[in-house]
N, C-alpha and C positions, 0 to 999 in steps of 0.2 A: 919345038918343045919336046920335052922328053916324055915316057911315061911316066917314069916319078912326079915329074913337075904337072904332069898332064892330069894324076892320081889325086896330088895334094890340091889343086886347083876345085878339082870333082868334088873332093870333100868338103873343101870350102864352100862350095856352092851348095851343098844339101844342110849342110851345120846352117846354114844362112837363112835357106829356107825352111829347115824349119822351125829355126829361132822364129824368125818370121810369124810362122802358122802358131807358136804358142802365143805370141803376145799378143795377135788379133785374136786369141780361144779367150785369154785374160780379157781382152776389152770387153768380149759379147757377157762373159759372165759378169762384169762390173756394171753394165750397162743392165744384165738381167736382176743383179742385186740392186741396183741402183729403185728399177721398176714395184720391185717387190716391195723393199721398205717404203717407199711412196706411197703402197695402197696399204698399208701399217697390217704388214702380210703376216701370220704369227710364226714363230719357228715352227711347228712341225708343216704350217703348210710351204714355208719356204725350204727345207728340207728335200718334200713330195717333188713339188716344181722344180727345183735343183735335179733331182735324180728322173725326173720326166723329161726337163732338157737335155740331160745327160744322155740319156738311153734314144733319144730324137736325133742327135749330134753320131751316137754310135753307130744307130740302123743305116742314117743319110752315109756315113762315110763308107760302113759297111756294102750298099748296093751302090757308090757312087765306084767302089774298088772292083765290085765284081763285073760291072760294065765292061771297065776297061779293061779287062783281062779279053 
């Protein structure tokens, strides 16, 4: 295999994954809005909670990146 061929193949494996890592981000936040209107959550606290998961999701991937450094 060439490295062209060896280059586009690479890319296609990260385009993949992280197609991948959006659509399992999309399911936990359906599954998290799914939770919230359940407990007849009002918008500003489903807003709060949105932006509390957000920033839970940011820190975790934040020290999960600096680990492996």
């Amino acid at each position: 295999m060439t490295h062209t061929a060896e280059n586009k193949e690479l890319v296609k494996m990260l385009t993949d994954a992280r197609r991948s890592e959006r659509l399992q981000l999309l399911e936990l936040l359906e599954s998290k809005l799914e939770r919230l209107a359940a407990d007849k959550t009002t918008r500003d606290q489903v807003i709060s909670a949105l932006k509390y998961w957000i920033n839970v999701r940011r820190s975790t991937e934040a020290h999960t990146t600096r680990r492996g450094q």
